[in-house]
DRENGU-183286 format. One line per 5 residues: number of its first residue (from 1); for each residue x negated, y, z negated of N, C-alpha, C. Coordinates in steps of 0.001 Angstrom, whole numbers, padded with zeros to 6 digits. Layout:
<vexmars>
NUM = X Y Z X Y Z X Y Z  ...
</vexmars>
This chain:
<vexmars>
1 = -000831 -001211 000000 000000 000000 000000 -000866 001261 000000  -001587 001442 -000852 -002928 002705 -001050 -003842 002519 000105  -003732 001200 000788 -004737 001976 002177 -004029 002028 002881  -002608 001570 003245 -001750 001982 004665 -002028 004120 004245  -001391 004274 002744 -001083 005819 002220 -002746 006622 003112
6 = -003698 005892 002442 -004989 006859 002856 -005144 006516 004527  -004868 005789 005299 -004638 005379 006713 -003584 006810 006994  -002583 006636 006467 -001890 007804 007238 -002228 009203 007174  -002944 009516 005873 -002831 010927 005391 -004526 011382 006933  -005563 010335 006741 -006602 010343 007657 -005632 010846 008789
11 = -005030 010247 009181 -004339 010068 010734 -003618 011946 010733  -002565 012025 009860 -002107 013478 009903 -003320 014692 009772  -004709 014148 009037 -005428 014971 009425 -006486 015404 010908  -006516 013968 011190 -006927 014440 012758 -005966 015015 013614  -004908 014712 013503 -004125 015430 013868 -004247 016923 013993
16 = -004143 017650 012736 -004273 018857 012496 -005610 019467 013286  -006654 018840 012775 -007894 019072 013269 -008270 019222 014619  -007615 018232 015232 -007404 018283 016948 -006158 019252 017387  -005292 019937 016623 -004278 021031 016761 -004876 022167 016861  -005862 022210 015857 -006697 023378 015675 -007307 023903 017095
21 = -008125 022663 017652 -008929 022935 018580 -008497 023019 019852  -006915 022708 019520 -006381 022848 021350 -007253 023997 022254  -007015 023942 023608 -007470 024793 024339 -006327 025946 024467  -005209 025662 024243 -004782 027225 024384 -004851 028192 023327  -005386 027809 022340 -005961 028799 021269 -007084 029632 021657
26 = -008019 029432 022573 -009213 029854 023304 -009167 031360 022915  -008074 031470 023585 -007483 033325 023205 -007764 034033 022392  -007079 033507 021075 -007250 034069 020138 -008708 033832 019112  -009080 034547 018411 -010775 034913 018129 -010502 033946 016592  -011473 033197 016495 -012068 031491 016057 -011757 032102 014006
31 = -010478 031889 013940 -011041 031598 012082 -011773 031372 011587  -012481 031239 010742 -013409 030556 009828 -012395 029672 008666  -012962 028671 008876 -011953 027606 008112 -012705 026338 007783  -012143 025707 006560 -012427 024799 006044 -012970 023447 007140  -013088 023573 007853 -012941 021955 008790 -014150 020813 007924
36 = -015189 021349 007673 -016019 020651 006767 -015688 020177 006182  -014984 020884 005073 -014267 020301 004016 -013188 019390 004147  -012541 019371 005246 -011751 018385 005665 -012549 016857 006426  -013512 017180 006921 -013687 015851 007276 -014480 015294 006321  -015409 016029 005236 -015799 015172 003900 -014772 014309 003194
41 = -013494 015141 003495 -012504 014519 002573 -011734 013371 003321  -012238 013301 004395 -011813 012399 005116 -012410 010705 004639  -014155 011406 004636 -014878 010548 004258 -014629 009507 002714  -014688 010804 001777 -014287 010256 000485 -013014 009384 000468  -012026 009953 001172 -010970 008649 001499 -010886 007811 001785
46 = -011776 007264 002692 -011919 005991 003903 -013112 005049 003175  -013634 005751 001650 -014933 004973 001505 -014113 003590 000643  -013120 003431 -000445 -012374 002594 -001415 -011133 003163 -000673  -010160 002526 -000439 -009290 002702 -000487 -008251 002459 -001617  -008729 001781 -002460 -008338 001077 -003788 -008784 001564 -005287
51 = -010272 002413 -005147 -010617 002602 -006344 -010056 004288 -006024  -008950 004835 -007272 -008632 005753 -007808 -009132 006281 -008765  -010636 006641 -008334 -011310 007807 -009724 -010747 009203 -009657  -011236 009754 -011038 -010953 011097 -010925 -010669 011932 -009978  -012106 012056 -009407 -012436 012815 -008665 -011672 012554 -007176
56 = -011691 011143 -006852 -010587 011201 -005418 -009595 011467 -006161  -008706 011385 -007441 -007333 011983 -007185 -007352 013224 -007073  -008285 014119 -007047 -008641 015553 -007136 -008742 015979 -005825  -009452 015039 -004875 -009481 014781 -003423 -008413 015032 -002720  -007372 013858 -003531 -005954 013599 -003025 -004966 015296 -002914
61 = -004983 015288 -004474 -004214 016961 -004310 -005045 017939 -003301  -005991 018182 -003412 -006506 019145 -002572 -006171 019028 -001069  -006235 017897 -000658 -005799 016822 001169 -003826 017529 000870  -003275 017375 000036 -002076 017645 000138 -001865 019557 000162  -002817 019773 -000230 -002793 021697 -000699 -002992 022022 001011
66 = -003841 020819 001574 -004669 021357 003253 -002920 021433 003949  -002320 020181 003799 -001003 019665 004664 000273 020947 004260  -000034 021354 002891 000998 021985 002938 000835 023639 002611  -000864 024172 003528 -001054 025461 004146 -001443 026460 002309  -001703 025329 000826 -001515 025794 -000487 -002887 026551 -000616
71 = -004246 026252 000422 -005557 026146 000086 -005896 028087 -000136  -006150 028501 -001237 -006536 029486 -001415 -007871 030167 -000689  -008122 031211 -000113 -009201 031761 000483 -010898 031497 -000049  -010327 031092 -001389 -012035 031388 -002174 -012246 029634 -001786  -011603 028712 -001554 -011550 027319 -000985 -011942 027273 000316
76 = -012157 028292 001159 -012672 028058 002503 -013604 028268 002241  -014364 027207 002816 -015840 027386 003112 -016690 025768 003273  -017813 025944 003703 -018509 024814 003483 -018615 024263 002400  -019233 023041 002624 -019886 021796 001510 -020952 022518 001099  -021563 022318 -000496 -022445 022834 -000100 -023641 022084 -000800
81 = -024739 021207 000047 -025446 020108 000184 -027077 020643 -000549  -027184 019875 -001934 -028674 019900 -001941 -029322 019211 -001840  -030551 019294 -000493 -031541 017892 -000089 -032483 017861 -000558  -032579 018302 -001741 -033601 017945 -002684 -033546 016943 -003966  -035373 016203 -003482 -035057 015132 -004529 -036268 016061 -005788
86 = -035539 016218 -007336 -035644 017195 -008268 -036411 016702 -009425  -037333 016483 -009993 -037856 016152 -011007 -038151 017026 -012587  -038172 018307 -012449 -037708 018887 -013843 -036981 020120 -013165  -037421 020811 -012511 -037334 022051 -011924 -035722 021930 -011266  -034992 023248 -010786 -034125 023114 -009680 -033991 025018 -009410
91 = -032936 024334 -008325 -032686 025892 -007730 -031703 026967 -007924  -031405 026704 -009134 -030245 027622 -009616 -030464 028502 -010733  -029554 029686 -011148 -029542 030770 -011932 -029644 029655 -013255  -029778 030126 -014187 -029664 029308 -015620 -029654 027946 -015869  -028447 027504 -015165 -028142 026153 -014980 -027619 025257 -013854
96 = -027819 024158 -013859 -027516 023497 -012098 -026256 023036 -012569  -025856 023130 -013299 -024275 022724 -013960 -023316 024071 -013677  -022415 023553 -013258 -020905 024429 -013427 -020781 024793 -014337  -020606 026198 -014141 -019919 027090 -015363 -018862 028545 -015588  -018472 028368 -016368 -016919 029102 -015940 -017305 030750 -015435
101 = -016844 031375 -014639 -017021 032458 -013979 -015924 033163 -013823  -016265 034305 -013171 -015555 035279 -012036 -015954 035765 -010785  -015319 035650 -009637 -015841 036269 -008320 -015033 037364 -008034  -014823 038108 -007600 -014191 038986 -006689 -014676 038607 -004452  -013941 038098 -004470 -014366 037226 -003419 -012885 037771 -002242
106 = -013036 038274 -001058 -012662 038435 000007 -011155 038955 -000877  -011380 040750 -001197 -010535 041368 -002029 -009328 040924 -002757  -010080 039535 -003410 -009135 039426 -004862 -009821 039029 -006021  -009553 039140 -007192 -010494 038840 -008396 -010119 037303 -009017  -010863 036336 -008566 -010694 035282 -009033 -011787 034946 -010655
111 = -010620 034340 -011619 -011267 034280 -013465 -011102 033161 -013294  -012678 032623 -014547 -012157 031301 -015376 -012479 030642 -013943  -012762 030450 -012903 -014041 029262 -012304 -014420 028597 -012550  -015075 027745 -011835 -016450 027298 -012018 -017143 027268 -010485  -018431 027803 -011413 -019328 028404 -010218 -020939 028152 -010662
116 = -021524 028346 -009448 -023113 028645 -010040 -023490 029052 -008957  -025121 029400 -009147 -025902 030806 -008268 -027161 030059 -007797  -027451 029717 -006559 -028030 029074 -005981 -028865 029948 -005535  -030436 030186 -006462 -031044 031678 -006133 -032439 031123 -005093  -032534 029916 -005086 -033471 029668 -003651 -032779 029831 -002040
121 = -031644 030135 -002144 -030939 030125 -000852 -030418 031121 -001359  -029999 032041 -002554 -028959 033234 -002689 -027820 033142 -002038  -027065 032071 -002454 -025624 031523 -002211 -024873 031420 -003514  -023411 031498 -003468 -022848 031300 -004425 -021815 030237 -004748  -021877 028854 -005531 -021444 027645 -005580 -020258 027927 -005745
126 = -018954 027507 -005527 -017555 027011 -006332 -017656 025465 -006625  -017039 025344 -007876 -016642 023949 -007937 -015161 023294 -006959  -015851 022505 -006711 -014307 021243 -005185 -013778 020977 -005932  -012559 022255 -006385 -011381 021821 -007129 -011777 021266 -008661  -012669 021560 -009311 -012671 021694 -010587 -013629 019713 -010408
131 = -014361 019512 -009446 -014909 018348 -009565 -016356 018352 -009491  -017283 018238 -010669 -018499 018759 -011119 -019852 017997 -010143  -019538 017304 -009034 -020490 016689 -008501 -020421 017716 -006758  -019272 017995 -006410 -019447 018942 -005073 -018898 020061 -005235  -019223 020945 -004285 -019522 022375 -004642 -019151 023328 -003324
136 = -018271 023920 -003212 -018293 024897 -002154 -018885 026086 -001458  -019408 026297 -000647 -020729 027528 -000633 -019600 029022 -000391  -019492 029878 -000883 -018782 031227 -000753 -019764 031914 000544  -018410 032643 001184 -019187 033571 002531 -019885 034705 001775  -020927 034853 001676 -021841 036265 001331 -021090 037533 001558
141 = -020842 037543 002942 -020386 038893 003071 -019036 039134 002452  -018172 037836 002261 -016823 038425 001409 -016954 038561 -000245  -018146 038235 -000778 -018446 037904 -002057 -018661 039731 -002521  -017850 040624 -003426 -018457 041688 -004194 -019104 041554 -005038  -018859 040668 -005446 -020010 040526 -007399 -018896 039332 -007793
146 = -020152 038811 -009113 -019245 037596 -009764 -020066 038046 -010893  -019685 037063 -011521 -019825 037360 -013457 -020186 036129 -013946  -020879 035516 -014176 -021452 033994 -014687 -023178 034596 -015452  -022380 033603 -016538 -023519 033787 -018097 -023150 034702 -018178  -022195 035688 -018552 -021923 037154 -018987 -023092 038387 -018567
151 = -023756 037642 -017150 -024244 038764 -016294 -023611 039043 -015037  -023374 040058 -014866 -022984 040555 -013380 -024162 040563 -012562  -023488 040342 -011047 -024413 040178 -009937 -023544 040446 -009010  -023692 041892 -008181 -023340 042584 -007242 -024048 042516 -005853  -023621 042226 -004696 -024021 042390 -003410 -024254 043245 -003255
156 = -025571 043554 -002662 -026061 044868 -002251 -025890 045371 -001425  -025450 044553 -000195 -025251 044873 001076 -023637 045105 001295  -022540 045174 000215 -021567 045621 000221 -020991 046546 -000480  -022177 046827 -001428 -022042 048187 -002240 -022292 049340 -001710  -023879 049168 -001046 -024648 050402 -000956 -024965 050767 000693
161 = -024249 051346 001504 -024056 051041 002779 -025410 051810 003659  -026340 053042 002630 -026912 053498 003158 -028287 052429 003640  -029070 053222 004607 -030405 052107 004730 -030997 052001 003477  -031852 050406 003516 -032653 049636 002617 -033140 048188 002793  -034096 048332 002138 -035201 046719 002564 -034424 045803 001889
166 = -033584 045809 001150 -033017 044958 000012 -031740 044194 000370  -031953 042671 000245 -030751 042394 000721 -030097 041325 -000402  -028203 041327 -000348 -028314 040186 -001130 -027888 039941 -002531  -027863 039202 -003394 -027125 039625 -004692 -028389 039639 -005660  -027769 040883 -006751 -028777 041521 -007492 -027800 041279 -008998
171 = -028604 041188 -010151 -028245 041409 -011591 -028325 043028 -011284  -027102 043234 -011939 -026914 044736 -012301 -027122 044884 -013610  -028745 045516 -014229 -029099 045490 -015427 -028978 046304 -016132  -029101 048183 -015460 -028336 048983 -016884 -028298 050016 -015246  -026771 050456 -015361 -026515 051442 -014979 -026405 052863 -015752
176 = -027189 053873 -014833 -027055 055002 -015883 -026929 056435 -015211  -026937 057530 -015686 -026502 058552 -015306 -027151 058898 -014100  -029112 059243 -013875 -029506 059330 -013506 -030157 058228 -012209  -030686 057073 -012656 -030822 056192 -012377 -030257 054721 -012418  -030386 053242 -011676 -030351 052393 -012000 -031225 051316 -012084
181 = -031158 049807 -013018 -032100 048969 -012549 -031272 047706 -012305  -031876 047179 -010896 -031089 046041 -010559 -032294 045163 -010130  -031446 043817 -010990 -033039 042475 -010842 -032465 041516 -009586  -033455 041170 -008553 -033429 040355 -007812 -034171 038895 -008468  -033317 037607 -009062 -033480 036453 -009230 -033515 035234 -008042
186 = -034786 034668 -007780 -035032 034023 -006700 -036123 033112 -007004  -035807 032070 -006275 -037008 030905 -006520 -037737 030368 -005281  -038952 029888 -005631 -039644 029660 -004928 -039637 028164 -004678  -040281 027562 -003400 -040269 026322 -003164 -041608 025552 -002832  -041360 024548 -003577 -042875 023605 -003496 -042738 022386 -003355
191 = -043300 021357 -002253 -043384 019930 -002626 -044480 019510 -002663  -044042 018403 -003666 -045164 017817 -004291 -044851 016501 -004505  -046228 015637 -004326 -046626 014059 -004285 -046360 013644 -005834  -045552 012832 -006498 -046269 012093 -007413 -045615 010365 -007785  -046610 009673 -007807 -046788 007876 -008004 -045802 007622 -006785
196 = -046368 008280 -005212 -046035 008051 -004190 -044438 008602 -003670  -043828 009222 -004657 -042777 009790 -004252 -043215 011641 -004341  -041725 011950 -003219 -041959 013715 -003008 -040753 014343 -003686  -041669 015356 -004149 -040253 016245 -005221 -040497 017300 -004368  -039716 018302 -004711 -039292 019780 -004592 -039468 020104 -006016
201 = -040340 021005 -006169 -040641 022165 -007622 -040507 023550 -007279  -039491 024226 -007798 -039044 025205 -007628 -039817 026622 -008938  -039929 027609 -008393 -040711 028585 -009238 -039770 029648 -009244  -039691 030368 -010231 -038595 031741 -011012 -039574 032991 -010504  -038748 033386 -008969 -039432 034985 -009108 -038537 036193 -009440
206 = -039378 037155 -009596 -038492 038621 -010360 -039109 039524 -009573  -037709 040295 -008988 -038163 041176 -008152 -037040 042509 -008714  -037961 043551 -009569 -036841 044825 -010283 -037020 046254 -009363  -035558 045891 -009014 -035295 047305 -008241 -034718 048504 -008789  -035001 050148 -008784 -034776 050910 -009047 -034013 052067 -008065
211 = -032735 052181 -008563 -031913 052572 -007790 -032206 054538 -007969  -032917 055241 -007212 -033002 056771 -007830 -032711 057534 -006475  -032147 058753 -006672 -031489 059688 -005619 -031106 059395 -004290  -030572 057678 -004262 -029966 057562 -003387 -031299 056397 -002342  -031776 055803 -003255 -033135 055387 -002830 -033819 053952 -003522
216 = -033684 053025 -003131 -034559 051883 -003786 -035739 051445 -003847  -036475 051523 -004957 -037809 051297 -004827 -037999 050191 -005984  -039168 049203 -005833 -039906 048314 -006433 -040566 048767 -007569  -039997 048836 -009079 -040410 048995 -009990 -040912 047789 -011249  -041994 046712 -010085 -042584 045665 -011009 -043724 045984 -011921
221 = -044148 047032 -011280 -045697 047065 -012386 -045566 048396 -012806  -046259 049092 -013999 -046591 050050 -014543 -046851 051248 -013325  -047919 050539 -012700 -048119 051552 -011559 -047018 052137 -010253  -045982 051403 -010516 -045307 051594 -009201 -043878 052667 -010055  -043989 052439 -011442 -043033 053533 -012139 -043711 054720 -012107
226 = -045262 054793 -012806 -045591 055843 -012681 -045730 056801 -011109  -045943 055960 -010295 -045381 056831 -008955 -044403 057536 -008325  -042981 057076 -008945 -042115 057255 -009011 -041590 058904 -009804  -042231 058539 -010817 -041680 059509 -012260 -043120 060264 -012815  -044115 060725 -011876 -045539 061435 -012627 -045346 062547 -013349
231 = -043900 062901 -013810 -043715 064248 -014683 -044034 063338 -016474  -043708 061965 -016047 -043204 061384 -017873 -044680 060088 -017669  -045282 060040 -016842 -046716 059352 -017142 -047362 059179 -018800  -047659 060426 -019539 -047404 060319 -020949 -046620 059402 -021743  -045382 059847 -021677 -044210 059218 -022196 -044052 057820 -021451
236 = -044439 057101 -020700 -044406 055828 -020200 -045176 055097 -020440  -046510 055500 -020786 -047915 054733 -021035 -047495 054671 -022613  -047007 055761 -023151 -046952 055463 -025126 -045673 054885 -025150  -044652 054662 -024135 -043420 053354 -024120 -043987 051684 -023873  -045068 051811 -023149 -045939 049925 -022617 -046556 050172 -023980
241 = -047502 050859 -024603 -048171 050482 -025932 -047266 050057 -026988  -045877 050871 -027207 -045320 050619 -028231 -044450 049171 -028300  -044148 048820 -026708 -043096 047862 -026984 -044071 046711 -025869  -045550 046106 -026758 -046124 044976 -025882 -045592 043489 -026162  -044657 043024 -027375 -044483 042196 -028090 -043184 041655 -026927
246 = -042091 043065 -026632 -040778 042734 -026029 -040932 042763 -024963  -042537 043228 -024209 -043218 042932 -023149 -042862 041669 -021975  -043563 040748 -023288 -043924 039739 -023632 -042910 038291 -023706  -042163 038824 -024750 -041353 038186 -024985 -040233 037890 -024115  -039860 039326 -023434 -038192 039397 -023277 -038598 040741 -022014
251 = -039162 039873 -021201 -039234 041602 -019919 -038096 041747 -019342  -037130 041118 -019129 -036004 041900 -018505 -035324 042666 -019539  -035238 042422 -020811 -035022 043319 -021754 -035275 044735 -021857  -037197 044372 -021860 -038089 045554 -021782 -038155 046562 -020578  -038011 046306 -019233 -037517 046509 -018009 -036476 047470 -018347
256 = -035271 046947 -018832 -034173 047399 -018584 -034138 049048 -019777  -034747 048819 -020863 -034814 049639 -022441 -035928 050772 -021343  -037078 050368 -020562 -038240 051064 -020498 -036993 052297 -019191  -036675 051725 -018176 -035602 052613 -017395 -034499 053369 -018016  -034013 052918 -018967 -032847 053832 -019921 -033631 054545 -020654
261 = -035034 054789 -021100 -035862 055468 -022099 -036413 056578 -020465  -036483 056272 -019613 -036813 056976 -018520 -035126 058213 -018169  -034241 057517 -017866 -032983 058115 -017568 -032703 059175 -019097  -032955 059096 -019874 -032851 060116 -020587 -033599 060967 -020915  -034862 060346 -020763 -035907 061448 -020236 -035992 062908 -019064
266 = -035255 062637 -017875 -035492 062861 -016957 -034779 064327 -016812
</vexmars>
């Protein structure tokens, strides 16, 4: 009975799928739409027809949300596939685990998610219907900012329309009267040999941008603030002596305290 059911629902979806692609649609200019996601789910169907885990009944509703037109916008999109084999390291913001969020995604505010931040590719995960092993990739350009770990991370390229080298989603770290500082979180990629197998080791880079009169500049080292700001050179060199510990400890902290000790300066 459960494989004639997954036999038919397959069948009404090629259906659709081959509706989609008729030729007299030619005309009209190409949606962007789930089709990925439909023929994975094709897959996951056709693999048991008999074993009902979780996650295919999660499959199941979602295959019924496709048939009956329910699939919400922040649901379109690709699979989204990591071909990496991982040994301590990975490629995500905080954690490679789902965790509850907010997007503002193709002008509506979607709460309470689950999401994560894929900062070697600077993509942004959804969870497939609340199922913690696949993951949906969000379109960049419809993405405004999302909210995961109680940091915001704003697109730059949909905020700030004037020219700039900067592309992409940024931590928005202290906005302020005068100025801003926004952190670019990104990882690096490495493979590596060990007892004859190949990993991928991923590395945490920090790239702090300073948002001033309409202008972004690279404020990683001492020297590239003081270029910026040579009226408070004084006052910046006795701000790195006083605070080497939170340096140290906690630089996006210190980053963020050393630019708000600048903005009220100024």
């Amino acid at each position: 009975m459960r494989k004639s059911i997954a036999m038919s629902r397959i069948k009404t979806l090629l259906f659709i799928i081959s509706f989609k692609f008729k030729p007299h649609y030619k005309s009209q200019p190409l949606k962007i739409t789930n089709y990925s996601t439909v023929i994975f789910i094709l897959l996951l169907i056709s693999i048991n027809s008999f074993s009902q885990t979780n996650e295919k009944k999660e499959v199941s509703k979602y295959f019924d949300k496709i048939v009956n037109g329910e699939i919400l916008n922040i649901n379109n999109g690709k699979i989204h596939i990591d071909p990496y084999n991982l040994k301590s390291s990975h490629n995500y913001y905080s954690s490679k685990d789902f965790i509850k969020g907010s997007v503002f995604y193709d002008n509506q505010l979607y709460e309470n998610i689950l999401i994560k931040y894929d900062i070697y590719k600077d993509q942004l995960v959804k969870s497939f219907e609340n199922i913690s092993t696949f993951g949906i990739t969000l379109i960049n350009e419809k993405t405004d900012y999302f909210i995961i770990g109680e940091k915001r991370f704003i697109n730059i390229d949909n905020k700030y329309r004037y020219p700039k080298t900067i592309t992409g989603f940024f931590e928005e770290k202290y906005l302020g009267k005068n100025i801003s500082l926004y952190i670019k979180h990104t990882k690096t990629a490495k493979e590596t040999i060990s007892e004859t197998t190949l990993y991928t080791e991923f590395k945490v880079y920090t790239n702090y941008q300073l948002l001033y009169n309409s202008k972004f500049a690279s404020v990683n080292t001492q020297k590239e603030i003081l270029a910026i700001f040579p009226q408070l050179k004084k006052e910046i060199k006795d701000f790195y002596k006083k605070n080497k510990i939170l340096e140290e400890t906690n630089p996006y902290q210190f980053k963020a305290d050393l630019i708000k000790f600048i903005d009220i300066n100024l």
